[in-house]
TINU-543381 format. One record per residue: residue number from 1; x, y, z of N, C-alpha, C, O in turn; residue in three letters. Coordinates in Angstrom, 3 decimals, padded with zeros to 6 digits. Example, Ala and Ser with C-alpha at 12.3 -4.5 7.8 and 13.67 -1.06 7.14 Angstrom:
# residues 2
1 013.190 -005.690 007.800 012.300 -004.500 007.800 013.200 -003.300 007.800 014.236 -003.319 008.465 ALA
2 012.850 -002.250 007.080 013.670 -001.060 007.140 012.900 000.030 007.870 013.409 001.138 008.039 SER
***
This chain:
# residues 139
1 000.845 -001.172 000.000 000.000 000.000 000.000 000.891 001.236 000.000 001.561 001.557 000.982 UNK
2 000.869 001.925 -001.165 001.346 003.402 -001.170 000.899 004.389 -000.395 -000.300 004.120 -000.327 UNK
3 001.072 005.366 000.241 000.873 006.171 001.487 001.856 007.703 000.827 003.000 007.752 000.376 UNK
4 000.771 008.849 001.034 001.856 009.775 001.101 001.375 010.625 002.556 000.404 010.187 003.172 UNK
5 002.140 011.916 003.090 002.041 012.393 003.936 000.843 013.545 003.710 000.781 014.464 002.892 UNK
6 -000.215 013.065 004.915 -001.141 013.925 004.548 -001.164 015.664 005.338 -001.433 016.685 004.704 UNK
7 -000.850 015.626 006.670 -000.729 017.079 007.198 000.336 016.249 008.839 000.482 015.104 009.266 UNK
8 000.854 017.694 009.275 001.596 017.450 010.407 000.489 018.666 011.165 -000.169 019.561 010.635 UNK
9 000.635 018.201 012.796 000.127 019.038 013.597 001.389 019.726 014.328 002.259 018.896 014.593 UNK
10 001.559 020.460 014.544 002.721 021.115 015.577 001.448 022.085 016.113 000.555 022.752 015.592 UNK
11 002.027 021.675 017.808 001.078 022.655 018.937 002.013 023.407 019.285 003.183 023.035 019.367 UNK
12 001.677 024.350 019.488 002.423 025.850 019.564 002.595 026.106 020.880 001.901 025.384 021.595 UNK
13 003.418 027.040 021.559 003.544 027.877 023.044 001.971 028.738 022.593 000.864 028.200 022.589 UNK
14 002.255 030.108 022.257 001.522 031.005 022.499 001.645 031.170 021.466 002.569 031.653 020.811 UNK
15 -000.047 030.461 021.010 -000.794 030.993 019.639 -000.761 032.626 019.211 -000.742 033.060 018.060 UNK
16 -000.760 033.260 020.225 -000.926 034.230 019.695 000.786 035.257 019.331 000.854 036.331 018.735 UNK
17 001.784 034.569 019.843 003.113 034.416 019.200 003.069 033.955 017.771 003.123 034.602 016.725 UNK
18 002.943 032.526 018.026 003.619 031.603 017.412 002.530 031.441 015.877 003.037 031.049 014.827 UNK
19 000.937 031.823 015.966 000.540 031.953 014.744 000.410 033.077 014.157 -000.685 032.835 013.649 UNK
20 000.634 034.059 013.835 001.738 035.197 013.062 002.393 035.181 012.586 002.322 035.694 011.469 UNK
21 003.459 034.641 012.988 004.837 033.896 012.949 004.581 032.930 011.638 004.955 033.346 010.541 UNK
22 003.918 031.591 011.752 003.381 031.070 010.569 002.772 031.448 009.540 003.005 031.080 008.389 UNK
23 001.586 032.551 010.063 001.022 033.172 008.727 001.990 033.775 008.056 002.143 033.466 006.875 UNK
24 002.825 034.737 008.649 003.655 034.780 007.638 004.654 034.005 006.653 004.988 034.132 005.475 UNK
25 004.994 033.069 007.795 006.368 032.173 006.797 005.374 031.622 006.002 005.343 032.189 004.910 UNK
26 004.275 030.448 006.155 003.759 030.009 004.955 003.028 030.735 004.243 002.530 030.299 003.205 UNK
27 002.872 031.727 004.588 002.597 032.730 003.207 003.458 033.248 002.304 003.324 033.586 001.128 UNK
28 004.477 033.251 003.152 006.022 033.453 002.197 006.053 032.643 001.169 006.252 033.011 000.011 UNK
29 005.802 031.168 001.637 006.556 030.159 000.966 004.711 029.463 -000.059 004.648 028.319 -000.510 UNK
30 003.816 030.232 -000.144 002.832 030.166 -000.750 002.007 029.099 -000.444 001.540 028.391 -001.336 UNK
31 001.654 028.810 001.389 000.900 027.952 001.490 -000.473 028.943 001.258 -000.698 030.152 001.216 UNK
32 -001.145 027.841 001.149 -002.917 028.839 001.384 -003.485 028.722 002.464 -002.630 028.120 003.115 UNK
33 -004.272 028.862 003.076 -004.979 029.142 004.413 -006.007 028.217 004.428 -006.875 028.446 003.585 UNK
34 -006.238 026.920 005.354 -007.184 026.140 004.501 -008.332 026.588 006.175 -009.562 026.539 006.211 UNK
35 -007.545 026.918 007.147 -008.574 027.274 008.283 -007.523 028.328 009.910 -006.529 027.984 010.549 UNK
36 -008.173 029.271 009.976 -007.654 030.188 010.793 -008.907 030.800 011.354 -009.502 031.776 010.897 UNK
37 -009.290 029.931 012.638 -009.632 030.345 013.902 -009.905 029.993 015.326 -009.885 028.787 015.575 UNK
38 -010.124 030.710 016.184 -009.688 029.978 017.714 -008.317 029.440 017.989 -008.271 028.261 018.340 UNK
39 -007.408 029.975 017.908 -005.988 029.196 018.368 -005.724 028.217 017.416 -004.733 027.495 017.527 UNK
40 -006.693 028.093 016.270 -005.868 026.933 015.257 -006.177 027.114 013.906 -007.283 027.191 013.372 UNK
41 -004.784 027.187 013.306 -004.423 027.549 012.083 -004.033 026.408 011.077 -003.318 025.497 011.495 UNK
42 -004.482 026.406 009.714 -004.116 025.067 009.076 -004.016 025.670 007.189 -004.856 026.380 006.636 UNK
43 -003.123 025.277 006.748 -001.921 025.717 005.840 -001.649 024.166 005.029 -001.291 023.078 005.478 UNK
44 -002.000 024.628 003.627 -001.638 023.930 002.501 -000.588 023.981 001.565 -000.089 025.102 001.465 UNK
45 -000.143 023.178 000.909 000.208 023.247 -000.152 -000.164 022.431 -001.347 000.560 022.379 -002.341 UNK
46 -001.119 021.896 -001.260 -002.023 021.351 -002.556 -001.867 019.984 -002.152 -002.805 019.225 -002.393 UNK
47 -000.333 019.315 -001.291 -000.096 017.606 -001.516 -000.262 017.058 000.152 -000.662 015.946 000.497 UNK
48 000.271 018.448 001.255 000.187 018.242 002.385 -000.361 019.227 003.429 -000.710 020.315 002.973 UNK
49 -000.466 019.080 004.445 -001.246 020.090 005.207 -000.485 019.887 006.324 -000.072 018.815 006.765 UNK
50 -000.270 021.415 006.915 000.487 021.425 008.140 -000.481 022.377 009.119 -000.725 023.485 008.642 UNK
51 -001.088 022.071 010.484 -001.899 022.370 011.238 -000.981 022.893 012.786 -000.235 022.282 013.551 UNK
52 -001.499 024.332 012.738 -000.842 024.765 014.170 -001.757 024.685 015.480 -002.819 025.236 015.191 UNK
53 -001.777 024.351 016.443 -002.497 024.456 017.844 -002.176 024.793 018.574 -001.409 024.005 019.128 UNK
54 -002.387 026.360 019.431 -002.058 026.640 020.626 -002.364 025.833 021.616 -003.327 025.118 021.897 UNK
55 -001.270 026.113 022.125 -001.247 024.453 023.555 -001.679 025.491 025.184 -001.310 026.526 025.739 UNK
56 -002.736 024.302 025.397 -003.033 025.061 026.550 -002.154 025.210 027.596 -001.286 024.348 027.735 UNK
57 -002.222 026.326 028.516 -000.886 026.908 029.768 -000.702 026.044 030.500 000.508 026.134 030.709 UNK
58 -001.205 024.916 031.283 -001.156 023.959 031.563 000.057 022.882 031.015 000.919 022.392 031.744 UNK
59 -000.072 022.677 029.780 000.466 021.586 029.188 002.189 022.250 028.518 003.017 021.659 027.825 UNK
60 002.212 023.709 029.098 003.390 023.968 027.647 004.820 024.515 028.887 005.846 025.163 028.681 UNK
61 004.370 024.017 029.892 005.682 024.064 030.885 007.072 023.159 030.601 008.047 023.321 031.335 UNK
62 007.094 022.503 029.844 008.104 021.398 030.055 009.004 022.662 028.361 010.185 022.924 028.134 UNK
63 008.336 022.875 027.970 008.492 023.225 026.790 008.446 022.636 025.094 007.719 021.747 024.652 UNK
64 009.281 023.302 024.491 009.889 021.997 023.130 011.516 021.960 023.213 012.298 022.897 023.374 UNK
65 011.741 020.713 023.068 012.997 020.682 022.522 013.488 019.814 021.833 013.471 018.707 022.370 UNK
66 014.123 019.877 020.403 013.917 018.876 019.436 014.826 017.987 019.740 015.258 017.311 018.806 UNK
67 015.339 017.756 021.056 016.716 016.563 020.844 015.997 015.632 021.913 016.582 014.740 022.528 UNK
68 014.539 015.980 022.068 013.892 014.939 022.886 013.370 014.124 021.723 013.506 014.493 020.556 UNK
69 012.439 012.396 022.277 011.496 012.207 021.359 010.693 013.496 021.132 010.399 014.526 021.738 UNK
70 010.431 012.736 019.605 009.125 013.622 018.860 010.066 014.169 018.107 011.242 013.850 017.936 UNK
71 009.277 015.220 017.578 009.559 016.340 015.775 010.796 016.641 016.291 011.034 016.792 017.489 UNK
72 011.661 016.737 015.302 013.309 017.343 015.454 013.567 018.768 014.739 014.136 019.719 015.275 UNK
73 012.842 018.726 012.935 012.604 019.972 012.756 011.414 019.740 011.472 011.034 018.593 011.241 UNK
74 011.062 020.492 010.957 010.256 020.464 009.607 011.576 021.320 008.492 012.373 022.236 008.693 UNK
75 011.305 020.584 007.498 012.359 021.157 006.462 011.146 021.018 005.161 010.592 019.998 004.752 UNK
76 010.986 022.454 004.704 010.454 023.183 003.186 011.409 023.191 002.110 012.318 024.021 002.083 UNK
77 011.207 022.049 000.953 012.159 022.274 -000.421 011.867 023.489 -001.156 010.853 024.149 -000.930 UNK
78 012.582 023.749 -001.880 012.627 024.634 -003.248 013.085 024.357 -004.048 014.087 023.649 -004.155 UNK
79 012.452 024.857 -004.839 013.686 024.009 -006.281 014.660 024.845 -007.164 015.164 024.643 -008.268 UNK
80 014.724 025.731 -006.374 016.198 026.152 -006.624 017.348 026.918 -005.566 017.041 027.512 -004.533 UNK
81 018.819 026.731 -006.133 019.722 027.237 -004.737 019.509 028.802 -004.532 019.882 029.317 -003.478 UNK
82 018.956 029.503 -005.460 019.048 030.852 -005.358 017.344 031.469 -004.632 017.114 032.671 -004.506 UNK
83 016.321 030.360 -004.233 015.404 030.712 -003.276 015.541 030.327 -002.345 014.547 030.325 -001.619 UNK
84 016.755 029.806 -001.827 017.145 029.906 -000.421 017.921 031.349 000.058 017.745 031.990 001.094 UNK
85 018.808 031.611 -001.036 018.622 032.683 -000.754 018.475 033.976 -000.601 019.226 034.774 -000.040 UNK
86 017.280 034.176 -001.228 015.826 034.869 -001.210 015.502 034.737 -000.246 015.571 035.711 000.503 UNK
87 014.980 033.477 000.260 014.175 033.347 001.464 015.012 034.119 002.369 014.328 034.957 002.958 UNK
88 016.213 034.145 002.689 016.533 034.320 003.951 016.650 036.328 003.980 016.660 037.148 004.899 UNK
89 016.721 036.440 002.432 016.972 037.972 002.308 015.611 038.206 002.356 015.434 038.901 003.356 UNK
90 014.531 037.992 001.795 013.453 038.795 002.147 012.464 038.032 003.059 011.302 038.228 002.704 UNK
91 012.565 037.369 003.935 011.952 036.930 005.159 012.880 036.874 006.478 012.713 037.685 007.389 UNK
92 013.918 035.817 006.529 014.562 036.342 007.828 015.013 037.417 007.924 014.842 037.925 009.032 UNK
93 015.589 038.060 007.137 016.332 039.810 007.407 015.264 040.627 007.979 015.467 041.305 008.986 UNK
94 013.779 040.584 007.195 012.944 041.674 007.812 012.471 041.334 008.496 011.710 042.230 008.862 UNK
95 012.262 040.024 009.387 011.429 039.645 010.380 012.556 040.080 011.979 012.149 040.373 013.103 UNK
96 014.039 039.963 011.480 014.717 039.470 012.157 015.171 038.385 012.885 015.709 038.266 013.986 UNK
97 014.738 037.419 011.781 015.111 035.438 012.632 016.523 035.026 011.795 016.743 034.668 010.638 UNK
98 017.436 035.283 013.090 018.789 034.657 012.835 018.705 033.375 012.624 017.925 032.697 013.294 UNK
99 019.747 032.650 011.348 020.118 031.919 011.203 020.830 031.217 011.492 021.969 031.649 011.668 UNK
100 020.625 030.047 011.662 021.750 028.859 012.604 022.775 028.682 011.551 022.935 029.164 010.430 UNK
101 023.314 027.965 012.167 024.431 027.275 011.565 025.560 027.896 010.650 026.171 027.090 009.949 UNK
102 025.856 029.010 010.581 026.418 029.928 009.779 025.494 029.448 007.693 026.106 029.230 006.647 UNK
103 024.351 029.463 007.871 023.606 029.097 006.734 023.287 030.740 006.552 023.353 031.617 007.413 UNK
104 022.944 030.844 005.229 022.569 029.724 004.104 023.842 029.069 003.702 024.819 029.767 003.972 UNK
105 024.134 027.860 003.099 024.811 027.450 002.979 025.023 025.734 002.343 024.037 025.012 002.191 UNK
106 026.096 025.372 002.098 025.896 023.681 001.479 026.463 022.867 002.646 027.532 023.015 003.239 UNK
107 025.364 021.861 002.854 025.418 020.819 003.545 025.450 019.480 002.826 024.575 018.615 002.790 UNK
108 027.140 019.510 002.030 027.543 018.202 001.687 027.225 017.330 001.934 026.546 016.649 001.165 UNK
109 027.718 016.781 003.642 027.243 015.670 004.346 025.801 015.118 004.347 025.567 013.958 004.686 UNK
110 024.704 016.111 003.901 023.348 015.605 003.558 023.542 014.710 001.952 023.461 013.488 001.827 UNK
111 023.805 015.686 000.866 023.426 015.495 -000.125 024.816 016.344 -001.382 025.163 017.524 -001.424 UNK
112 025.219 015.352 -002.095 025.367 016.408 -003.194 025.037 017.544 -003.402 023.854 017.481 -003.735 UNK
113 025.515 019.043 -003.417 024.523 019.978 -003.812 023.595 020.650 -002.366 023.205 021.809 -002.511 UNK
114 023.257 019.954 -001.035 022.066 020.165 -000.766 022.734 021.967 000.054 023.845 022.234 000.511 UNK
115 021.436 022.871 -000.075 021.835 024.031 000.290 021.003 024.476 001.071 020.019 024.362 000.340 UNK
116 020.522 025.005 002.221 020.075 025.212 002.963 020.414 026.149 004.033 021.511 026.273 004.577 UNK
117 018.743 027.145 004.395 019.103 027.635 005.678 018.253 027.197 006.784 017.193 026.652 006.475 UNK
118 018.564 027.355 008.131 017.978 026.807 009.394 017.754 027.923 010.415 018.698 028.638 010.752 UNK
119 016.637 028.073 010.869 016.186 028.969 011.831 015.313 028.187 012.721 015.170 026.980 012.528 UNK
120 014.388 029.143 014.225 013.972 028.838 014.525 012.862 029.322 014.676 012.774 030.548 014.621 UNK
121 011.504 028.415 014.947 010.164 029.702 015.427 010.459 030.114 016.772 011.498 030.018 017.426 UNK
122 009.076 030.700 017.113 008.837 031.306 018.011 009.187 030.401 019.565 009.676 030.991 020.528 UNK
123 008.962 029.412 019.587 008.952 028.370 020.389 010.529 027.043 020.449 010.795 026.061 021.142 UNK
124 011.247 027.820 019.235 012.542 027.548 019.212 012.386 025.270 018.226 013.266 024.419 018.096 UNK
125 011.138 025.249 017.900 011.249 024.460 016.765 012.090 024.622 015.648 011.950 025.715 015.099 UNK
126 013.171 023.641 014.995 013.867 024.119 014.147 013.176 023.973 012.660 012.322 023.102 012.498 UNK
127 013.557 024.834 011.586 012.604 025.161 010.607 013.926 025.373 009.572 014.917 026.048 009.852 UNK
128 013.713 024.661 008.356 014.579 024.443 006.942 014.143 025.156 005.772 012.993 025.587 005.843 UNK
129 014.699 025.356 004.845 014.418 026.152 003.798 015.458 025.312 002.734 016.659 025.576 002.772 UNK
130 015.002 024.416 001.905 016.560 023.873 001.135 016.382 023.602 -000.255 015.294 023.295 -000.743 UNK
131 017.246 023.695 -000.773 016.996 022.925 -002.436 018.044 021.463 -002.257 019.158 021.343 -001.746 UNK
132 017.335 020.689 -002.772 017.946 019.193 -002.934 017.896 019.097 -004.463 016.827 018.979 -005.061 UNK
133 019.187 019.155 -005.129 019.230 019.341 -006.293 019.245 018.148 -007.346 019.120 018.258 -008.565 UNK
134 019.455 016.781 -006.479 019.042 015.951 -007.328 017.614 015.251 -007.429 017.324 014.374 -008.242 UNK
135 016.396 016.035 -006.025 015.404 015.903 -006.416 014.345 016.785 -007.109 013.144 016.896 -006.862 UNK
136 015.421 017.623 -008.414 014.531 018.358 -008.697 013.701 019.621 -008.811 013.948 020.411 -007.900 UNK
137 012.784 020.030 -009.675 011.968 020.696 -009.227 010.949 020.692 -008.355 010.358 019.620 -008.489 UNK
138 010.398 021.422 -007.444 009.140 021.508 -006.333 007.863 021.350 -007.608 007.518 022.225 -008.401 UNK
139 007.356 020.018 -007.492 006.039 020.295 -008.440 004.869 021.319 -007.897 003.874 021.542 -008.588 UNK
***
């Protein structure tokens, strides 16, 4: 049985941080808005769906941190090396979200070619921007 990925949920600190924050990046990166209200936001791109949930005050003490189980980071392709960086010139520069890793940059050790930058949200989830050049164009 073939299977592709249908949507990810990531629950947020403070929705009212942390979804802003998203509307903009996936609007950057041309998701569409498939639902935005009450603390939960949900974002397409025609093949997958990624869903945000503010996490109630109760539950968001321990925090996130990706070197526990669970999500480590979400990584967005492009299909080319020169909209990475774009991305980082006209979204991280004006938002002000520093980049890790001294990126943008090539990460050999992934891939032939692979180029990428790495930031974080609001809640310190790590977040990719990359072209993988032997897979292509982004259909």
């Amino acid at each position: 049985m073939k299977a592709t990925l249908y949507h990810v949920q990531v629950n947020v600190g403070d929705a009212a941080v942390s979804l802003p924050f998203y509307r903009a990046l996936l609007g950057h990166l041309e998701y569409r808005v498939v639902h935005d209200a009450g603390g939960v936001a949900g974002f397409s791109d025609g093949r997958s769906d990624l869903w945000l949930i503010g996490t109630e005050p109760p539950h968001r003490a321990a925090g996130f941190h990706r070197k526990r189980v669970g999500l480590n980071h979400l990584a967005f392709r492009v299909g080319r090396r020169e909209e990475v960086d774009r991305f980082a010139e006209e979204f991280l520069r004006p938002h002000g979200i520093p980049a890790l890793y001294e990126s943008p940059r090539e990460f050999p050790e992934y891939a032939p070619g692979y180029y990428a930058v790495f930031f974080e949200d609001p809640d310190r989830v790590k977040l990719e921007v990359a072209h993988v050049p032997h897979l292509g164009q982004v259909p």
